[in-house]
N, C-alpha and C positions, 0 to 999 in steps of 0.2 A: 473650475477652481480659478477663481482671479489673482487677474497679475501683481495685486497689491497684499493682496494675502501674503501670494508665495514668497513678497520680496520682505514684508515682515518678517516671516517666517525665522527667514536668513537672517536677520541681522542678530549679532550677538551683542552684550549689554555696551564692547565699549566700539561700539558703532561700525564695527567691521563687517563686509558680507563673506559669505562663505567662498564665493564666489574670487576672492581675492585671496584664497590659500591655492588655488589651481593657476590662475594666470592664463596663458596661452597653452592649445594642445602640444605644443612643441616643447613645452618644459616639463608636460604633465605628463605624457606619455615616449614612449621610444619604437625603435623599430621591430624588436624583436615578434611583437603580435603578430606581423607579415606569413613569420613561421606557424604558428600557431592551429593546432587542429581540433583541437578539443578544449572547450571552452566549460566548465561545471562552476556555477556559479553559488552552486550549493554553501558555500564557507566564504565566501567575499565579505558578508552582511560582518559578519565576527570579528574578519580580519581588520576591518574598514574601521569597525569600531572601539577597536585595542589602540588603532592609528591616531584617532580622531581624539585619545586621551594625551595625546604627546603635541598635538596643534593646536589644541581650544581647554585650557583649562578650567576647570569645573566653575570656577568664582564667573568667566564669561559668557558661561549660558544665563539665556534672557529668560528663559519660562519654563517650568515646567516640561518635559519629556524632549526637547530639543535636541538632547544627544542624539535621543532615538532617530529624530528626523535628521541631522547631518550625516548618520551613518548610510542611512537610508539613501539620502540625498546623493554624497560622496559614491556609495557604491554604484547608483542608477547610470553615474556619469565615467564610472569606470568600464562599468560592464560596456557602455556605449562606445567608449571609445576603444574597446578590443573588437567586436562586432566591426569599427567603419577599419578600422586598420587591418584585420586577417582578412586573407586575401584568399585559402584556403581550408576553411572549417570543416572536419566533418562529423563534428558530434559539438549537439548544444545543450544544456540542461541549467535549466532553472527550477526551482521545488520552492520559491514561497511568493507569497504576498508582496515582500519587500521589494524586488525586484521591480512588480507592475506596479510603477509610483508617479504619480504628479500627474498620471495617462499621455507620459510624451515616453513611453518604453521604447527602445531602440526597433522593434519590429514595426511601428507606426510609424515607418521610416523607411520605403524601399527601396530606395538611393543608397540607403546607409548598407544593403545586407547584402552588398554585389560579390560578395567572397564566400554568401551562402550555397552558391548553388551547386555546391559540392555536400552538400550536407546530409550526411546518413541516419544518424540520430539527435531524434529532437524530442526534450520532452520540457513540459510546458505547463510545471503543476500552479497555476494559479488561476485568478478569471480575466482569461484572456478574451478579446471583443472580437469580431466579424473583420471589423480594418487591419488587424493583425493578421489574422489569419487570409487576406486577401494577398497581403504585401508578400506573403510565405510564398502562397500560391504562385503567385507572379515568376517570384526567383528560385526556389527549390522544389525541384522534378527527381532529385534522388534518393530520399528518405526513403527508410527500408523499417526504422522503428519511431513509430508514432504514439507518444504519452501525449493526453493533454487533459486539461480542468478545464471543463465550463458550465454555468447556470445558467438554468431557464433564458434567459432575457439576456445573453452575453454577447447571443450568434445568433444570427441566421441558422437554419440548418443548411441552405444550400451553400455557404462559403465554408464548411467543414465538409460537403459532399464534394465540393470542386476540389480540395485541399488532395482530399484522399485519390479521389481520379487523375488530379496531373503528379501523380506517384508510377515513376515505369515497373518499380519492384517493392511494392509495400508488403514485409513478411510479420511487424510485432503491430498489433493496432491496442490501445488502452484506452482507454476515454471514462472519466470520476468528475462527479458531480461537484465543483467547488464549494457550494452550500449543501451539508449535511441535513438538511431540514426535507421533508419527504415532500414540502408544498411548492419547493423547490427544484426538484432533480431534473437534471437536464432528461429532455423527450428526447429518447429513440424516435426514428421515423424510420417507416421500409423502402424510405428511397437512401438512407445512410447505410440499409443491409445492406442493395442493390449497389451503390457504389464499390462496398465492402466484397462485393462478390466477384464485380470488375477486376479483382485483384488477384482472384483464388489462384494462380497460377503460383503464387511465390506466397501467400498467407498464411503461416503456420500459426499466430496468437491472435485471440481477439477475448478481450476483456471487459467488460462494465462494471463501474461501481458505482455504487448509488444513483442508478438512472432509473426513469420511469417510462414504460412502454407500453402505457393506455393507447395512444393513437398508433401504434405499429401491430397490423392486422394478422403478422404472421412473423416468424423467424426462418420461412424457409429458403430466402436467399444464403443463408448464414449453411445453412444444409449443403448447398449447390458447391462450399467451400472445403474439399474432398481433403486438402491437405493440414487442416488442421489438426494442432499437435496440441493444444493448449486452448482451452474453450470456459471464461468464466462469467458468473453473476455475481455480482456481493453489493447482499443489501440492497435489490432491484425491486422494482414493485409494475404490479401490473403484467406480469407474465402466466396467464391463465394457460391451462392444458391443450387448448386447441392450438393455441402460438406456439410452443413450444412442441407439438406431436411430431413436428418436420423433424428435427434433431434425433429422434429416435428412429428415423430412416435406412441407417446400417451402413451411410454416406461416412459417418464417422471412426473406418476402420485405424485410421493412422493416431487417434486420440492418445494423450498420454497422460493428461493433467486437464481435470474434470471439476469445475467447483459451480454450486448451485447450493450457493451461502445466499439463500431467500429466503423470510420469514414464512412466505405463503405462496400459492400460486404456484407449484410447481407437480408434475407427475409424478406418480410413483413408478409405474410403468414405462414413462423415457428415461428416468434416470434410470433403472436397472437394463433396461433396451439398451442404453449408449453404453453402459458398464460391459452387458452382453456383445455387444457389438465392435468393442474398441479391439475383439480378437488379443484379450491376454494384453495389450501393448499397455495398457492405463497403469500406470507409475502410482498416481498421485489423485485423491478425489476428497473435494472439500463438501460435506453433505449438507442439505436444510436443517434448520434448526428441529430438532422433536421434541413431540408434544404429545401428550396421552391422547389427540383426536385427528393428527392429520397422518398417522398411517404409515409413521418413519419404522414402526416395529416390522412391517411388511418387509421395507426398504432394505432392511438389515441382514435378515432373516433373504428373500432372494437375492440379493449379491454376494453369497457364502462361497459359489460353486465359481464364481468369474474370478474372484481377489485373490490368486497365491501369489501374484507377480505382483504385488500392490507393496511401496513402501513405506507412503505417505497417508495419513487419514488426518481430517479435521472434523471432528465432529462439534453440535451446538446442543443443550438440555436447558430445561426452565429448571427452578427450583421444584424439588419433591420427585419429580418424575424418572421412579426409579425403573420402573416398569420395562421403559424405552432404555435406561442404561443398560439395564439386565440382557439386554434385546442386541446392542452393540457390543454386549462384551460375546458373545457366540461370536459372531462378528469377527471381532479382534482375535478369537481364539486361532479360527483359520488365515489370517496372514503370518505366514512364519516367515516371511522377509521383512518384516514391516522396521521401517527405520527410523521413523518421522512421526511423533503421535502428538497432534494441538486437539483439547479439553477447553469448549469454552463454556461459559454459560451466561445467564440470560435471558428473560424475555424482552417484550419489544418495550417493557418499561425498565429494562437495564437492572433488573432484580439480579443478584449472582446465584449460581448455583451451589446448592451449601451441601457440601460432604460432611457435614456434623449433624444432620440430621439422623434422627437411628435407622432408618431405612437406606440411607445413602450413606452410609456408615460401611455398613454389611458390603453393598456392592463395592466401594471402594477399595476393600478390603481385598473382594476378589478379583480389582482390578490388578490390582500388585501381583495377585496370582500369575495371571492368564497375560500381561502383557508381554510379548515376545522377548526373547533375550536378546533379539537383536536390535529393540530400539537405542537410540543412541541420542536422538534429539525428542526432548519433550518439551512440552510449551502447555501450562494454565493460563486460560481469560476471562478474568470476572468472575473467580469462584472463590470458596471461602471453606478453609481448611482451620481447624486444631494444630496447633504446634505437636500435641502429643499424635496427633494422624499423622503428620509428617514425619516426624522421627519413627512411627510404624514405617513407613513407606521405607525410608531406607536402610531402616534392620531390615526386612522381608525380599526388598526389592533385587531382582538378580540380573536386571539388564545393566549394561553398565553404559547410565547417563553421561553424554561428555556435553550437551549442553541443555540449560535447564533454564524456562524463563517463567517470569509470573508477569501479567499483565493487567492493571486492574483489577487485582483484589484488594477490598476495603480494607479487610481484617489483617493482613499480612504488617508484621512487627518484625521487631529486634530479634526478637527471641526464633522467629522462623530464619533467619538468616544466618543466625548462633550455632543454629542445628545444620545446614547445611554447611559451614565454615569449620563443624568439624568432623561432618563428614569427610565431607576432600582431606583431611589430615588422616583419617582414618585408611581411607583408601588408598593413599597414596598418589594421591591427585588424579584421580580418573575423570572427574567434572574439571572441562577445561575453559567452561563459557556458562556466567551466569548472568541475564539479563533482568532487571525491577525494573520496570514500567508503572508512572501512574498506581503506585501501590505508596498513599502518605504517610502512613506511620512509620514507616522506616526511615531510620536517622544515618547519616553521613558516617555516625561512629558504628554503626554496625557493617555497614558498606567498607569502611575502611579497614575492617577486621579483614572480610571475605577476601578484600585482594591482594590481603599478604599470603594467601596460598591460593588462591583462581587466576587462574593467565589472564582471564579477559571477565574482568566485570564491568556491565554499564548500566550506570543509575540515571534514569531518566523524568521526570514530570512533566514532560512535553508529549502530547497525544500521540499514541502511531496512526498515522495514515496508511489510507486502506493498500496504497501501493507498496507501500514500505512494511506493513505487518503481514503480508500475503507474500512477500518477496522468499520466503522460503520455500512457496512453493517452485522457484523457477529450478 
């Protein structure tokens, strides 16, 4: 990006640069960052830019989306200058794009990060480069919990495998493909297990989202990793059965939280092995998507006799395929702990799963049945319900929901939200958390109904990411 760009960029219409609202770091910053140990930069972007309405008003932008860029701008040189001034960090977090800007981000910088090397948790959701991640290396040897984003072409893989080994106690490891596109997912390699295995003494998470593991010949360094407590896939490609047969080794006795959210490519046989084998401890298991041909009815049908200690289930359906529902509700019948039930649907072309079909009508019916009295959190994704289905659900339904979310469904309106805002009246406010994601027909005025009796309602049309929609499982 040239330096003539940038300084356009900055100028606003009455010839001022941005540049000259900060001045010197002596005016712009103080000392209190010194103390500082935790740095979430998560909200800075918002805060920057509520700010940046009270220094530059509107008549003095020069073009087009420039807000955007001073917020941006403003926050890059904030975050930098907490980064050169704390002197003791030991948790860092960034979650977007914003952050990594103008590519002079505070981590291309390893002069600047001399107060990191106390640093426990770092997570790093955006696409971060190889220079980054080298300068890390350099200075922090104590991370213990490691998030981070990268695609295809971002890193090296061996300055993400040095990253991991000059770690003395790495125990959470996550690693999500920055670019969701499949021609893009960042490569697994079995020299990233093997670092990963270096660690097994203190390793209890290792997670992947949307990565691709055509070139990794096997998983069973990941196997060699006894202390694993939390072991996921989501949305991986290229995990055929013979990669994957180490993991049903019986290595996975301390397992608790199980997710092998892949369209294709997985065992029927390691996953009920790792279910068999986790010895009773498995809390929580996120299953493959099923489909009337790859065998999930098997799946369901032997995991009956392992799940009494199960709390959590996530299961994925194409539209029509009631066969396989019918298959998971046996299934669901035998968890009588179960707390935690997410319903998604979907195929790999993002169809929803439609419970208004007359066949998936029937089963849904007998879902309200058979779902344990003890769930308490439910979660739909991608599916598409009748208002009059819904209002069956909670005449019939006897669990009592305290948090209820919808996540991308097309069809979800007013009138579905009308029904649940008077249930909680009805009940006397038993639903105490109700989340709309990404569901557009729903208007502001029906949302504003809902949180004059729901403690916590959040209305969102910003995408969940996959760390962030999976976070219930922790």
């Amino acid at each position: 990006m040239g330096t003539h760009y940038l300084e356009d960029r900055m100028l606003l219409k009455d010839g001022r640069n941005l540049l000259s609202f900060i001045g010197g770091e002596s005016n712009f910053m103080f000392d209190y960052p010194i103390y500082l140990k935790e740095l979430d930069c998560s909200h800075i972007s918002q805060i920057i830019d509520e700010w940046s309405y009270l220094i530059v008003s509107q008549e003095n932008i020069s073009y087009p989306h420039q807000r955007g860029f001073c917020s941006k701008w403003f926050s890059n040189k904030l975050i930098r200058l907490f980064m050169k001034k704390s002197v003791m960090i030991r948790t860092m977090i960034s979650n977007s794009d914003e952050y990594h800007f103008n590519e002079v981000f505070a981590f291309n910088n390893g002069g600047e990060i001399g107060g990191f090397k106390f640093l426990q948790t770092l997570h790093l959701d955006y696409c971060c480069d190889g220079h980054s991640l080298r300068n890390i290396t350099d200075v922090c040897h104590s991370i213990e919990e490691l998030w981070i984003s990268l695609t295809e072409t971002s890193v090296n893989i061996d300055t993400l495998n040095k990253l991991i080994l000059s770690q003395r106690r790495l125990k959470d490891f996550r690693l999500r493909s920055a670019v969701f596109v499949m021609e893009y997912f960042f490569g697994i390699s079995y020299d990233l297990l093997e670092a990963l295995m270096v660690q097994k003494g203190t390793l209890h998470t290792v997670q992947f989202f949307c990565c691709q593991f055509f070139k990794c010949e096997s998983l069973k360094p990941l196997a060699e990793c006894t202390n694993i407590k939390r072991l996921g896939f989501f949305n991986c490609e290229g995990l055929c059965e013979e990669k994957i047969e180490p993991l049903a080794s019986g290595s996975f006795s301390n397992l608790q939280i199980l997710a092998m959210a892949v369209y294709k490519g997985f065992s029927t046989d390691v996953i009920v092995n790792m279910v068999k084998n986790s010895q009773e401890n498995l809390k929580r298991i996120s299953l493959p998507m099923a489909t009337p041909n790859n065998h999930m009815i098997k799946v369901f049908c032997d995991m009956i006799p392992y799940t009494k200690n199960l709390i959590g289930i996530t299961v994925c359906f194409i539209a029509g395929d009631n066969k396989s529902f019918e298959s998971f509700l046996s299934l669901l019948d035998a968890c009588p702990n179960l707390e935690y039930l997410c319903i998604e649907g979907g195929d790999t072309e993002g169809i929803p799963l439609d419970f208004d079909d007359d066949d998936m009508i029937i089963e849904f019916k007998k879902l309200i049945k058979i779902m344990p009295q003890s769930v308490y959190r439910l979660i739909f994704y991608n599916i598409s319900i009748s208002s009059i289905l819904l209002q069956t659900f909670f005449d019939n339904c006897v669990a009592k929901i305290k948090y209820l979310g919808f996540y991308e469904c097309p069809l979800l309106i007013d009138e579905h939200i009308n029904i649940i805002t008077e249930y909680v009246k009805k009940s006397d406010g038993e639903l105490k958390n109700l989340i709309i994601n990404w569901c557009y027909l729903v208007s502001y005025y029906a949302i504003n109904n809902a949180r004059k009796v729901i403690e916590n309602v959040q209305f969102s049309d910003v995408e969940p990411q996959d760390m962030e929609f999976t976070a219930w499982l922790e």
